[in-house]
LUMDO-76304 format. One record per residue (C-alpha): residue number from 1; residue in three letters; z, y, x. Coordinates in pm, whole numbers, plus 50000, padded with zeros to 5 digits. Example, Ala and Ser with C-alpha at 12.3 -4.5 7.8 and 13.67 -1.06 7.14 Angstrom:
REM residues 2
  pos  code      Z      Y      X
    1   ALA  50780  49550  51230
    2   SER  50714  49894  51367
//
This chain:
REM residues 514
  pos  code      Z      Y      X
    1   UNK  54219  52928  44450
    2   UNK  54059  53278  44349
    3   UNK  54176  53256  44027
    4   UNK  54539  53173  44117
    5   UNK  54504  53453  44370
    6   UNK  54362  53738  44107
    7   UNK  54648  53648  43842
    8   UNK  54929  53669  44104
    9   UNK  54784  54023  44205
   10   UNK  54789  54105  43808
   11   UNK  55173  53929  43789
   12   UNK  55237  54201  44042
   13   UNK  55071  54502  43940
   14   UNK  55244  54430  43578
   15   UNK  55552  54421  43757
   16   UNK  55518  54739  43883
   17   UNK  55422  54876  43560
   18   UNK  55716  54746  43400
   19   UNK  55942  54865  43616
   20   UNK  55799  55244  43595
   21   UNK  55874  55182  43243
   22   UNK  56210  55026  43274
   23   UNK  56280  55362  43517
   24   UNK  56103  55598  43263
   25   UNK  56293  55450  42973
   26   UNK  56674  55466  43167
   27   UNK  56535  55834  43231
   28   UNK  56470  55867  42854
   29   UNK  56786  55721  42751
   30   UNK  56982  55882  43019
   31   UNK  56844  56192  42915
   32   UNK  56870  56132  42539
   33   UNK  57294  56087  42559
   34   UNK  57330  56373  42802
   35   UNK  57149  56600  42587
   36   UNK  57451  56601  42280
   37   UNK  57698  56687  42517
   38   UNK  57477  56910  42719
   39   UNK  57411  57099  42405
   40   UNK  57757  57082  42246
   41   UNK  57892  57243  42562
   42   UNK  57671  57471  42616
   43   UNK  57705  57687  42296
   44   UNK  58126  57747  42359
   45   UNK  58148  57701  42747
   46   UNK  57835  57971  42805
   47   UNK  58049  58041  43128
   48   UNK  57988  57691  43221
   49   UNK  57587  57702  43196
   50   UNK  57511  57783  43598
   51   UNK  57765  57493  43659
   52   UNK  57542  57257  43462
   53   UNK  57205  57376  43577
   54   UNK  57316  57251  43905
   55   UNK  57392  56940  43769
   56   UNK  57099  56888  43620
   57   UNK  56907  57043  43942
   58   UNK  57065  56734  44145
   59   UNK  57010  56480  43835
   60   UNK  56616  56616  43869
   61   UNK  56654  56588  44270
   62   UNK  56794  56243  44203
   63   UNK  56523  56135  43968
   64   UNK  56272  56256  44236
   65   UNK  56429  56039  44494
   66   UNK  56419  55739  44229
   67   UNK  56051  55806  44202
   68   UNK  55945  55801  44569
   69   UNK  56178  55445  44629
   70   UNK  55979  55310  44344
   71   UNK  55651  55431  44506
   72   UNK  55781  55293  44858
   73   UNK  55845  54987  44695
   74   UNK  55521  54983  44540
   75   UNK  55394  55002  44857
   76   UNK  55541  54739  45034
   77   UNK  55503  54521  44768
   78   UNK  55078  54581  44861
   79   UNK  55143  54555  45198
   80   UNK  55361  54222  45101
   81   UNK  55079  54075  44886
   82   UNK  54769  54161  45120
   83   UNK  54966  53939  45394
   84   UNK  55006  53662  45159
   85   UNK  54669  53664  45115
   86   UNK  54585  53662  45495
   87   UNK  54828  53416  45538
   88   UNK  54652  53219  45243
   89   UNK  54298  53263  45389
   90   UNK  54480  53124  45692
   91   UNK  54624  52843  45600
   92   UNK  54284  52725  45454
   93   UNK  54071  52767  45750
   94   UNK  54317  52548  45915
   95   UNK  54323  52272  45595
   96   UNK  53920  52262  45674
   97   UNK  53996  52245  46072
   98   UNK  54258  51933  46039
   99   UNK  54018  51776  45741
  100   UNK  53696  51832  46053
  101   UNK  53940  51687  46326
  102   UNK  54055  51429  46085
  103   UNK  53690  51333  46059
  104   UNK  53575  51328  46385
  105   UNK  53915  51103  46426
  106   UNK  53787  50887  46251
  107   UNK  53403  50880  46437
  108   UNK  53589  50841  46780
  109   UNK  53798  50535  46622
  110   UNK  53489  50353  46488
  111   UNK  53292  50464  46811
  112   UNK  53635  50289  47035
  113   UNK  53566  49961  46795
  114   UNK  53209  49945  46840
  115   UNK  53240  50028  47264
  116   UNK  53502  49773  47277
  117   UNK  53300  49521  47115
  118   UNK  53076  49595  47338
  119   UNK  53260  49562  47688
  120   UNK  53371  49198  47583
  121   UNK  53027  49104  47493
  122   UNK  52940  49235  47803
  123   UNK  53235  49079  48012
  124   UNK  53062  48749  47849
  125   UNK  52713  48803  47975
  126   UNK  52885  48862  48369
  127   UNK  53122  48550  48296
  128   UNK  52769  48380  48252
  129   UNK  52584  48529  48515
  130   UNK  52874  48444  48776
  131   UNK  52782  48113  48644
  132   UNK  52492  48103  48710
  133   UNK  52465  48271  49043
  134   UNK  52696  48002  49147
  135   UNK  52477  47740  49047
  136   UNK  52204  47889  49232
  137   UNK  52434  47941  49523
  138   UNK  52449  47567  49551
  139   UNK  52106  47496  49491
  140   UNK  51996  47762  49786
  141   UNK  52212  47545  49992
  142   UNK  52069  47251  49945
  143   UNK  51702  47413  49985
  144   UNK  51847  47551  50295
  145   UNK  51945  47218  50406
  146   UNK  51565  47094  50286
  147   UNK  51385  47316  50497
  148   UNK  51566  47313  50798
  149   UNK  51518  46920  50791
  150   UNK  51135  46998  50694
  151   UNK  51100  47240  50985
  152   UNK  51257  46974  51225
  153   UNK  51019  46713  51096
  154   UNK  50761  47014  51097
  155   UNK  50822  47103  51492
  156   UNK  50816  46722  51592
  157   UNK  50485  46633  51435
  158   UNK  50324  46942  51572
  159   UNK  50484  46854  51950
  160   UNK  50284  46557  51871
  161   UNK  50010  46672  51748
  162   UNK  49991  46898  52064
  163   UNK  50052  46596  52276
  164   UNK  49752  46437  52109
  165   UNK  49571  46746  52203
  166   UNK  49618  46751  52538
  167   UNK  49499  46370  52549
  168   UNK  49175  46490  52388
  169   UNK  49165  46767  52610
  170   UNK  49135  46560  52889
  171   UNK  48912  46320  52751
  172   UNK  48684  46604  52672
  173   UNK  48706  46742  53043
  174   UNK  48622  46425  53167
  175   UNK  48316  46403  52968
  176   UNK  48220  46747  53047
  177   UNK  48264  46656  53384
  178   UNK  48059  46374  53340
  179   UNK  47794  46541  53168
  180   UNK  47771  46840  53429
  181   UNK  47751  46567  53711
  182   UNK  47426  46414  53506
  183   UNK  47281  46744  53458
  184   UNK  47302  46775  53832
  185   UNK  47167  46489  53896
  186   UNK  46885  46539  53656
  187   UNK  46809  46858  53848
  188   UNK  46796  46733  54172
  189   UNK  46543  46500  54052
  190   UNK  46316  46732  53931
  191   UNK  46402  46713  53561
  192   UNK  46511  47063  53484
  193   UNK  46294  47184  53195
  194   UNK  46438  46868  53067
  195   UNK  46754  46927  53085
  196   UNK  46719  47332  53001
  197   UNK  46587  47186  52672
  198   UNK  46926  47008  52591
  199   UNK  47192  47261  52650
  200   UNK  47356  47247  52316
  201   UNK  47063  47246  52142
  202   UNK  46976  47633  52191
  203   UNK  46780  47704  52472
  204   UNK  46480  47552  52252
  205   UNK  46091  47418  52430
  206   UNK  45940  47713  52290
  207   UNK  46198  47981  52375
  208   UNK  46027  48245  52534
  209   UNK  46181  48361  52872
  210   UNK  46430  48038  52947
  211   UNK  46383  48098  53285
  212   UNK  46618  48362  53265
  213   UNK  46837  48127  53103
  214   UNK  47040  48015  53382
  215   UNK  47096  48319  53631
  216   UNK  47160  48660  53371
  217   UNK  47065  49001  53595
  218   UNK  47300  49234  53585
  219   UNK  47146  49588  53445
  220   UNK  47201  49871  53629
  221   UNK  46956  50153  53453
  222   UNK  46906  50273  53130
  223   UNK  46545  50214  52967
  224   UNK  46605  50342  52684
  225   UNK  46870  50614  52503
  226   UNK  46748  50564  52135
  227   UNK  46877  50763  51889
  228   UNK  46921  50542  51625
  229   UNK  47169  50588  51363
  230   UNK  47373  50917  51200
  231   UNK  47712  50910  51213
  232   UNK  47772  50647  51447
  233   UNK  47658  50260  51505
  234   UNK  47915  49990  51502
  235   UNK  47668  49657  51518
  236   UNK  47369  49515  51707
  237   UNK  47248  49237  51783
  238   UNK  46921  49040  51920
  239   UNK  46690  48821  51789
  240   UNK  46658  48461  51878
  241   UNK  46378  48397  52150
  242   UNK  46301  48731  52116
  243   UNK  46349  49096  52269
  244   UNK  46369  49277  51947
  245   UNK  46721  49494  51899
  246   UNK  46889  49497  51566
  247   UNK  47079  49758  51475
  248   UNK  47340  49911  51173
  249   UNK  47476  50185  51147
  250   UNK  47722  50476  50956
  251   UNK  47395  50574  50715
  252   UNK  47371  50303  50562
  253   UNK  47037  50179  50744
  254   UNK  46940  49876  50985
  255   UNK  46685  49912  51193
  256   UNK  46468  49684  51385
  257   UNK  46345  49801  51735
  258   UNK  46091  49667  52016
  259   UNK  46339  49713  52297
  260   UNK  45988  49687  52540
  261   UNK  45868  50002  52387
  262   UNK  46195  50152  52288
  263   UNK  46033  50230  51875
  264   UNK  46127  50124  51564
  265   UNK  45938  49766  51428
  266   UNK  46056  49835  51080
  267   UNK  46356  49902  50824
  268   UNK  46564  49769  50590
  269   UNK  46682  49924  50332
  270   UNK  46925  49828  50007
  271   UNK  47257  49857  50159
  272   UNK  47487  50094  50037
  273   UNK  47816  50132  50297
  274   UNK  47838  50170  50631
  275   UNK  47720  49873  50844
  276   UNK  48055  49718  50991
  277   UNK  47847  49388  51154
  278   UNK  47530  49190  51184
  279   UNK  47421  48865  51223
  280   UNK  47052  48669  51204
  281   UNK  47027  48328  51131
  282   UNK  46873  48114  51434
  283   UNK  46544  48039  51291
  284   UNK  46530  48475  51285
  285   UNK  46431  48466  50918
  286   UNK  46715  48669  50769
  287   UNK  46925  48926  50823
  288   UNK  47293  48963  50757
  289   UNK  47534  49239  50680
  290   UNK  47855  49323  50649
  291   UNK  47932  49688  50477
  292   UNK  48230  49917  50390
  293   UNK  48041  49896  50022
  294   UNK  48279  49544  50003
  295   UNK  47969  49339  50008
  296   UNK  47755  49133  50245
  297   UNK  47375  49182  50253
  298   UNK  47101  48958  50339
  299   UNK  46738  49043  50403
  300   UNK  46404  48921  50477
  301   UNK  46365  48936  50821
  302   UNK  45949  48898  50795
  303   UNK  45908  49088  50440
  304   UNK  46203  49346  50499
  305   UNK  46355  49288  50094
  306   UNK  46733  49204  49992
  307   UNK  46765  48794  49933
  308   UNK  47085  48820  49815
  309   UNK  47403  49072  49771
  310   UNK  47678  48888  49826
  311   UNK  47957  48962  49632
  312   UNK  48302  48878  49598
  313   UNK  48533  49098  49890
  314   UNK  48737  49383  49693
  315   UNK  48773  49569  50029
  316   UNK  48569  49670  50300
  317   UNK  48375  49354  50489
  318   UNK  48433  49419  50851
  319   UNK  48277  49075  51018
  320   UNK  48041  48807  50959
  321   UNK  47883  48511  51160
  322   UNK  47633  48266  51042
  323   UNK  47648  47869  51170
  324   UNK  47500  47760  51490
  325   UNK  47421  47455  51328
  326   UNK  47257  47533  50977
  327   UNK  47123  47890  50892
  328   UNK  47259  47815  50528
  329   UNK  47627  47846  50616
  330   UNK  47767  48240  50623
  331   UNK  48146  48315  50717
  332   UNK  48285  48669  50647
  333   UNK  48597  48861  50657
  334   UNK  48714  49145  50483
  335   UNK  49018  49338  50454
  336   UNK  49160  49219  50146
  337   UNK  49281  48942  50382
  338   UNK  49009  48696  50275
  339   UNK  48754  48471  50506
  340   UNK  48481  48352  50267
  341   UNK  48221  48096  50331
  342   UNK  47938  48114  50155
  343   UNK  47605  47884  50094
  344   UNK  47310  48148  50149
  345   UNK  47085  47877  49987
  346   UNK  47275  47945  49620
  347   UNK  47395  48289  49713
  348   UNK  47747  48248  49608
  349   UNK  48089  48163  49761
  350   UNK  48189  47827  49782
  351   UNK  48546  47844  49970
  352   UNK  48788  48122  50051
  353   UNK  49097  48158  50308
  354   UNK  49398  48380  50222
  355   UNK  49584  48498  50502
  356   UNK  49836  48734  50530
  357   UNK  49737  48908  50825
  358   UNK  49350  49089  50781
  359   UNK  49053  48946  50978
  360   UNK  48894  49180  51233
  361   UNK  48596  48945  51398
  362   UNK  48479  48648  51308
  363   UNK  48280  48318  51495
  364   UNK  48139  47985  51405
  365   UNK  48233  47692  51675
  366   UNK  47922  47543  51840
  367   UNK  47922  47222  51573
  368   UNK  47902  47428  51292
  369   UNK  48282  47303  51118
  370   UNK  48554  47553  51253
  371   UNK  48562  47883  51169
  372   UNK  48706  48131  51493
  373   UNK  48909  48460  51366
  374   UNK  49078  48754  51511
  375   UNK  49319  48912  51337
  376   UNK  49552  49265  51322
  377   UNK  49843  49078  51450
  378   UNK  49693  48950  51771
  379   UNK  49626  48602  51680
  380   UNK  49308  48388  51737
  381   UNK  49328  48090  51452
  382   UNK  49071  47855  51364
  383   UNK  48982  47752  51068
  384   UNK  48842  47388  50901
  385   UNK  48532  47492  50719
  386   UNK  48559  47250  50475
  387   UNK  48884  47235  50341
  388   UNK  49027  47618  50470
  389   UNK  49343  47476  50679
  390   UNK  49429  47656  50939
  391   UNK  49395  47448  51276
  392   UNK  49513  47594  51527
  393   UNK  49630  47957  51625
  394   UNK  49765  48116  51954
  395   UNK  49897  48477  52036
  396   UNK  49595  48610  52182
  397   UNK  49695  48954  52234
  398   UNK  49988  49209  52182
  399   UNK  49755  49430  51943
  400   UNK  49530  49358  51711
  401   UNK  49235  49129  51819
  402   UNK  48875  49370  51793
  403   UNK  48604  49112  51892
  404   UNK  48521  48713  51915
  405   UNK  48241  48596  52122
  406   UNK  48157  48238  52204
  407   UNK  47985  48145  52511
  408   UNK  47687  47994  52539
  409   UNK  47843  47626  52603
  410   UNK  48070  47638  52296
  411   UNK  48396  47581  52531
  412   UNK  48512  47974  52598
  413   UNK  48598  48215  52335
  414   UNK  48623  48615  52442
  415   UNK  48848  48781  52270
  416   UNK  48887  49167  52294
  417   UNK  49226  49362  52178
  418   UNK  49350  49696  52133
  419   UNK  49595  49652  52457
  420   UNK  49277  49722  52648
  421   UNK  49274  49299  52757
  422   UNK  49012  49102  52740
  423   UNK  49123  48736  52749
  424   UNK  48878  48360  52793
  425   UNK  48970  48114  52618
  426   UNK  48960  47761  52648
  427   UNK  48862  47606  52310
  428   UNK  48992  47269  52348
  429   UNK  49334  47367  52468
  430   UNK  49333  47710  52335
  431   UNK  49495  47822  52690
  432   UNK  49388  48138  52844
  433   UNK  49150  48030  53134
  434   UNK  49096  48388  53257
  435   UNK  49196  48793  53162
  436   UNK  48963  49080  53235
  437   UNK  49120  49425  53242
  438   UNK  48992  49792  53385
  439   UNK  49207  50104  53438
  440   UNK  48923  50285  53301
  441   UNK  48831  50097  53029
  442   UNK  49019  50135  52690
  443   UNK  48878  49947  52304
  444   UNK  48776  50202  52074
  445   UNK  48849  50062  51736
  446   UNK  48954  49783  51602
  447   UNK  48573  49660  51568
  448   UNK  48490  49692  51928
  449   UNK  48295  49456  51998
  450   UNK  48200  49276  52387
  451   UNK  48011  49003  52477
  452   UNK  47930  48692  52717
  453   UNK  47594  48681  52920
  454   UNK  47373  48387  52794
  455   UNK  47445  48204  53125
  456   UNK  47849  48239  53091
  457   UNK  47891  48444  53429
  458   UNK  47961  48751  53283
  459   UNK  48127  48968  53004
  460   UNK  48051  49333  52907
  461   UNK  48268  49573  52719
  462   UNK  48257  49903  52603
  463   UNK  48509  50161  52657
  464   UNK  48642  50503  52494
  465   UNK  48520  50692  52803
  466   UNK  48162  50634  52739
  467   UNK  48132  50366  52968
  468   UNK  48022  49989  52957
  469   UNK  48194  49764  53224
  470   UNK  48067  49433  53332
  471   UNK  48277  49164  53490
  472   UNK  48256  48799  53675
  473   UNK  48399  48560  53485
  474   UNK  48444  48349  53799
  475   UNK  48592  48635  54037
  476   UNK  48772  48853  53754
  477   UNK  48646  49134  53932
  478   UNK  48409  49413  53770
  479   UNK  48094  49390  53897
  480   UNK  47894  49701  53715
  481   UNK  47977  50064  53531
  482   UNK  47721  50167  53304
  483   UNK  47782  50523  53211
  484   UNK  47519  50731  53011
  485   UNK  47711  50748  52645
  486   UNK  47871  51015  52617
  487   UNK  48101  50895  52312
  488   UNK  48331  50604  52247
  489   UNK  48116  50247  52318
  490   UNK  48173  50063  52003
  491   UNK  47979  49720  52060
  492   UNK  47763  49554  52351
  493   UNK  47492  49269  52315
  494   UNK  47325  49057  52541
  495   UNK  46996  48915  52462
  496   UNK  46981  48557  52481
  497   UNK  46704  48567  52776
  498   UNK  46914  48720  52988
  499   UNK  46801  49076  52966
  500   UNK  46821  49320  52828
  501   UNK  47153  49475  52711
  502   UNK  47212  49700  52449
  503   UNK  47540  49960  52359
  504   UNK  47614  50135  52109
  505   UNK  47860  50444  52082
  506   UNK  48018  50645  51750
  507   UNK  47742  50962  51821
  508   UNK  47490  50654  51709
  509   UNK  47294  50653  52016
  510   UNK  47165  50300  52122
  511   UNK  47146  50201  52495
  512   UNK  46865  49958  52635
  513   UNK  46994  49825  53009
  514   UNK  46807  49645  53263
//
């Protein structure tokens, strides 16, 4: 294209050359046959010569003007040939536009194909999907069907089940009844060491103190204010036969304490959470614990050194119990919604219960085979030890459940909840036999934990406020305010002679009552 540009420039600029020439040469020519008769006349007609030196003057001024069209010419043909190359330049940046659009034309095309291919695969994969979803549709319904015939079945085997209940319930009260009339009788015949040495196999021939077995005194002063633990103490307990105080706490430490003297017997050490609960096994030869370190910790009770760690839990253990039966049998709960039992004798797990609700407190029955649990929706369930199935469970309270106590007899469960309630159960109906309630008195956490006097008469509870309140079980009615915490009561234990009682509050500060 430059070349064919630079030769029509050169076609024009010879142009212009040629036609100077072509003027030059008419001007030669012209000139050439004027100059004979120019000459001829101007030798005889001398009169004539001014007459032809005009002429000549307006041939010259006509010559002039020739000269300056050819120059305006010469001109325009410039202008003329600088537009044609504009218009050339033109006319190829649009040839490169329409060959660019052309192109991308033919991207959007192939791009339309390939989209279109797509949408009808895709209309395919829906057509199938419709399918299927119908299919399943139908098969829902008949599931639907399915399970509401199963849960028809389900609710007329458990009205039975309940009925069968009830039968046993009755049989049961009639033996109690039975049996209470022969302890009576045993009694009034003189026979009552005999017959203190059979109550569920507990009060034992060489318990020390059984004479406070059957008539609990209700403390009224505070022996001792021990400070025992930093950072607060959530568990105690008492040993069997015995008036030595065990207690855990927030640092990580349980301590051992001669409740007589109010000082510390001895230590043990190895844990490494918080102490959530404690329990002893009934021949007082080990010591377990339940810790925010998601692990359950057994000690020595005579050499003061870690059996086992018991591990397993993969959140914080908030409750354990050991059987009444068998000091080989451990229960805990944790809140990674697990209850494990475990056989202390290997020191491992041997069954665990999922649950979707978490387990706050925790009880073995008096026969060592069901398992009693309160839990963060409000539920008491119980539990078969042996195979996990849930028994039984019954809307205990409208918050969660905080504590599980069973009494002394083995046929009333206390349960404590965060509505403030404290509710007796009747374990072989599972119906609410009593509810103890204060204005005052308001559960601290959801690991408060109360308790039932060793002769059943009475419960104690600690409260937010600082204070411990004691009720009859028989009249409802709160007999006793202990007040000398001055933080939130987080547990309360009886010992099993009767006396003393112990609290505990968050400041860690341990109260002896008598």
């Amino acid at each position: 294209m430059a070349k064919t540009c630079k030769s029509q420039e050169e076609i024009a600029n010879d142009a212009i050359k040629n036609a100077l020439k072509a003027l030059r040469k008419r001007h030669l020519l012209e000139e050439a046959a004027h100059r004979p008769a120019f000459e001829a006349l101007s030798r005889p007609i001398a009169s004539q010569g001014s007459e032809w030196k005009e002429k000549a003057e307006s041939l010259q001024l006509e010559l002039q003007q020739c000269y300056k069209a050819q120059s305006r010419l010469s001109e325009q043909l410039v202008v003329e040939v600088a537009e044609s190359r504009a218009l050339k330049a033109s006319v190829q940046v649009k040839e490169t536009a329409i060959a660019e659009m052309q192109k991308e034309l033919t991207e959007v095309r192939e791009e339309r194909s390939q989209l279109k291919s797509d949408l009808e695969q895709k209309i395919k994969a829906l057509e199938l999907v419709m399918s299927e979803n119908s299919e399943l549709k139908a098969q829902l319904e008949q599931m639907t069907t399915k399970a509401n015939k199963a849960e028809a079945e389900n609710k007329m085997l458990i009205d039975r089940w309940m009925l069968e209940k009830m039968k046993d319930a009755e049989r049961l009260n009639e033996a109690n009844a039975l049996y209470e009339d022969m302890v009576q009788r045993l009694k009034a015949s003189g026979l009552e060491q005999l017959a203190r040495q059979q109550v569920d196999g507990i009060v034992r021939r060489s318990e020390e103190g059984a004479e406070f077995f059957l008539e609990s005194s209700i403390p009224s002063t505070c022996k001792y204010r021990l400070n025992a633990h930093e950072g607060g103490c959530a568990a105690i307990l008492f040993e069997y036969n015995s008036s030595r105080l065990i207690t855990g706490g927030q640092d990580r430490s349980v301590k051992v304490w001669d409740t007589n003297t109010g000082t510390v017997s001895s230590n043990l050490h190895g844990c490494l959470g918080s102490v959530l609960d404690l329990t002893i096994t009934h021949d007082n030869r080990s010591v377990i614990a339940a810790s925010s370190s998601n692990n359950l910790y057994v000690w020595d009770l005579n050499s003061g050194r870690v059996r086992h760690t018991l591990t397993g839990h993969t959140e914080k253990v908030c409750a354990v119990d050991v059987s009444k039966v068998s000091s080989r049998h451990v229960v805990s709960a944790a809140y990674d919604r697990t209850i494990k039992v475990w056989d202390l004798m290997k020191g491992y797990c041997t069954n665990t219960i999922i649950f979707h609700s978490n387990c706050n407190a925790l009880s073995f029955s008096m026969d060592g085979q069901t398992i009693f649990s309160g839990h963060v929706d409000g539920n008491l369930r119980l539990w078969d030890i042996q195979t996990g199935k849930l028994l039984s469970e019954v809307a205990a309270h409208s918050l969660a459940v905080t504590s599980i106590s069973l009494s002394r007899n083995g046929n009333v469960v206390l349960t404590s909840g965060r509505d403030n309630l404290h509710n007796l159960f009747d374990v072989r109906s599972l119906e609410v036999c009593g509810t103890l309630r204060a204005s005052g008195n308001r559960v601290a956490s959801n690991w408060s934990r109360s308790c039932i006097s060793p002769d059943d008469n009475h419960v104690a509870a600690g409260s937010a406020d600082g204070s411990v309140y004691i009720w009859s079980i028989s009249k409802g009615d709160i007999v006793s305010t202990l007040k000398e915490h001055s933080s939130s009561v987080l547990c309360c234990r009886w010992s099993g002679m009767g006396k003393p009682l112990a609290s505990a509050d968050k400041n860690g500060i341990v109260c002896v009552w008598t």
